[in-house]
C-alpha positions in Angstrom: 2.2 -1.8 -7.4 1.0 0.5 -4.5 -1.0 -1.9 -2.9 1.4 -4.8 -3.3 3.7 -2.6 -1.4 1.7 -2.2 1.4 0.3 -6.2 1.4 4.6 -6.6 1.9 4.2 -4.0 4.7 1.5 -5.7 6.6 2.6 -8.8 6.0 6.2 -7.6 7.3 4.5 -6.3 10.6 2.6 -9.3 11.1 5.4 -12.0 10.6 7.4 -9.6 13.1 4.5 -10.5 15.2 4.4 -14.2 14.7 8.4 -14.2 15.1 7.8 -12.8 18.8 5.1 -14.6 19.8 6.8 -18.0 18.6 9.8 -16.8 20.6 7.7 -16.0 23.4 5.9 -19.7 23.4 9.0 -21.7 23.0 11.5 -19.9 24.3 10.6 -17.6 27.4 7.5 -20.2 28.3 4.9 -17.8 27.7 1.3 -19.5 26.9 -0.3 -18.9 23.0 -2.5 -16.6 24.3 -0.4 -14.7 26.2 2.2 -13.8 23.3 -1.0 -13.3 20.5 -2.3 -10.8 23.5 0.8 -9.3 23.0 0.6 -9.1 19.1 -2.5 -7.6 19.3 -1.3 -5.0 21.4 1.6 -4.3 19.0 -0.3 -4.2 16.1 -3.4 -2.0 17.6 -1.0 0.1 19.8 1.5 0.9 17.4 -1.5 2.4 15.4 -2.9 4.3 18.4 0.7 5.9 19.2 0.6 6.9 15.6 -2.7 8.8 15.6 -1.5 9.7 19.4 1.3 11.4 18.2 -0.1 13.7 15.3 -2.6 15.0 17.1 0.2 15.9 19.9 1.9 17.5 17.1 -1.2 19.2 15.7 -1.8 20.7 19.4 1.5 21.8 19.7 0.8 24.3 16.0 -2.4 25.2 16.5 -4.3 28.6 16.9 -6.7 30.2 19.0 -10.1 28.2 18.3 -13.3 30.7 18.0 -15.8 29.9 20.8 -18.2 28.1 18.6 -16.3 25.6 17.1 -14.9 24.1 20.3 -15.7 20.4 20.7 -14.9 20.0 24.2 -13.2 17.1 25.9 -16.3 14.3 24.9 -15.9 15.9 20.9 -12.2 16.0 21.0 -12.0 11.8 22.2 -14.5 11.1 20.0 -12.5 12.9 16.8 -8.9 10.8 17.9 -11.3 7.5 18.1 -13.0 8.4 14.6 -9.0 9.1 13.3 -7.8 5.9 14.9 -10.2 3.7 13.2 -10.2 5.0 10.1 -6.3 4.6 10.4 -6.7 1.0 11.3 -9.3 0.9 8.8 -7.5 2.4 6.1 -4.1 1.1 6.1 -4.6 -2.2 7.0 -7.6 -3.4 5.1 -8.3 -1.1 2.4 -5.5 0.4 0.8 -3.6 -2.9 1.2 -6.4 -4.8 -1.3 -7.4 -1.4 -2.3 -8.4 -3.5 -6.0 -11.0 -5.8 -4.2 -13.0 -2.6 -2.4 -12.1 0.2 -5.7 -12.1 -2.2 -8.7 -12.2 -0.2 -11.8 -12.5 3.4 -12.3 -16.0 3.4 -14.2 -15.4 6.2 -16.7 -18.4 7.2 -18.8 -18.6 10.2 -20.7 -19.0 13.4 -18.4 -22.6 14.3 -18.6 -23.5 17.7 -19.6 -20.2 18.7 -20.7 -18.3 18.3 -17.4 -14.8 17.3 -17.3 -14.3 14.7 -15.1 -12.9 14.7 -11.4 -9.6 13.1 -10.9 -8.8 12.2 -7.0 -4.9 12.2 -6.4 -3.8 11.0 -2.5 -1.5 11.8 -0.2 1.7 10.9 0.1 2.2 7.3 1.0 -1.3 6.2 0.1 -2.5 4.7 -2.8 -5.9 5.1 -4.9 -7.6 3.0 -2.0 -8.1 6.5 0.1 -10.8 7.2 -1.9 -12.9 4.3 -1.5 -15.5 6.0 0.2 -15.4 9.4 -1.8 -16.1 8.0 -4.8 -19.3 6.4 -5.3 -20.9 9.8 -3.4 -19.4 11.6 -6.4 -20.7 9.0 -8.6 -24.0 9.1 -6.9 -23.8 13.1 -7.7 -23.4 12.1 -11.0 -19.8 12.7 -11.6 -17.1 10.8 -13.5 -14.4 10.0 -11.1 -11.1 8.8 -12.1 -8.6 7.5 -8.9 -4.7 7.1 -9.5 -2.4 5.9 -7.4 1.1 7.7 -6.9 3.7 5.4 -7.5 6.0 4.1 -6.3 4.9 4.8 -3.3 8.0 6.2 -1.1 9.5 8.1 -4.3 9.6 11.6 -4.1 7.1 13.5 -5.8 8.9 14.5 -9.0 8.6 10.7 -9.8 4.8 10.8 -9.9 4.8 13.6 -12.8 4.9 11.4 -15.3 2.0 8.7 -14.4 -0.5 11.9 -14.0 0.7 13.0 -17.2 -0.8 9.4 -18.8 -3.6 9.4 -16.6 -5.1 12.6 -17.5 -5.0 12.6 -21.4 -6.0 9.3 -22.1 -8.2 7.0 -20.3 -9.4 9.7 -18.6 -10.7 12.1 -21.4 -12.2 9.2 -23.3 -9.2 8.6 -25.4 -7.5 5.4 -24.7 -3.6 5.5 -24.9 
């Protein structure tokens, strides 16, 4: 359900897009590529004002930064590059079709007696955040169970009860 929220999201944005550029074309004479030049810019802009804007926010709260972990100017562009493409990255390709790069959680009995890990995102997010976490813990030889919070703009109260079926069952080797 997660997911398919944000597929309706994207697709949203993008029809927003197409309605422009169509209005663009035949109503204000502007050439195909002109107007999809202009969609791009929406749709790769509006991302960059986003990641623009936290760290602007994050400046504005931080604290005095110890000498040797400074990054300088060169560090600090190439940290809100890194965060801008893993935000285009992220919420546009993955956590949209966060079932074709997750698939299934692969839980195995917990060698050695561990209890297995269980990755819960953010707020807004779904399961799809974790798509590169995951197989390094499985690689380490953990079992790693994902979930996604849902729905996904409900207030956290609401996702009580989906951990709560999560964590017993499936996850614990039980099925429920």
């Amino acid at each position: 359900m997660a997911a398919r929220q944000f597929r309706w999201l994207l697709l949203g944005e993008l029809l927003g897009y197409f309605l422009l550029g169509y209005w663009l074309v035949s109503g204000a004479g502007w050439t195909p590529l002109k107007a999809g030049s202009l969609a791009l810019a929406g749709f790769f802009g509006g991302r960059l004002f986003i990641v623009g804007l936290t760290f602007v926010l994050m400046l504005q709260g931080r604290g005095a930064v110890p000498l040797e972990l400074r990054i300088g100017p060169f560090g600090a562009l190439r940290m809100v590059l890194e965060e801008y493409l893993g935000f285009v990255v992220l919420f546009s390709l993955i956590q949209p079709f966060e079932s074709f790069w997750m698939g299934p959680d692969r839980l195995a009995k917990p060698a050695g007696g561990r209890l297995p890990l269980l990755l819960i995102h953010g707020y807004q997010c779904n399961r799809g955040f974790w798509f590169w976490l995951r197989p390094r813990l499985e690689a380490a030889g953990w079992t790693v169970a994902t979930h996604s919070l849902e729905p996904v703009f409900s207030d956290i109260d609401a996702y009580a009860e989906g951990i709560a079926r999560r964590v017993p069952g499936r996850l614990l080797g039980r099925h429920s």
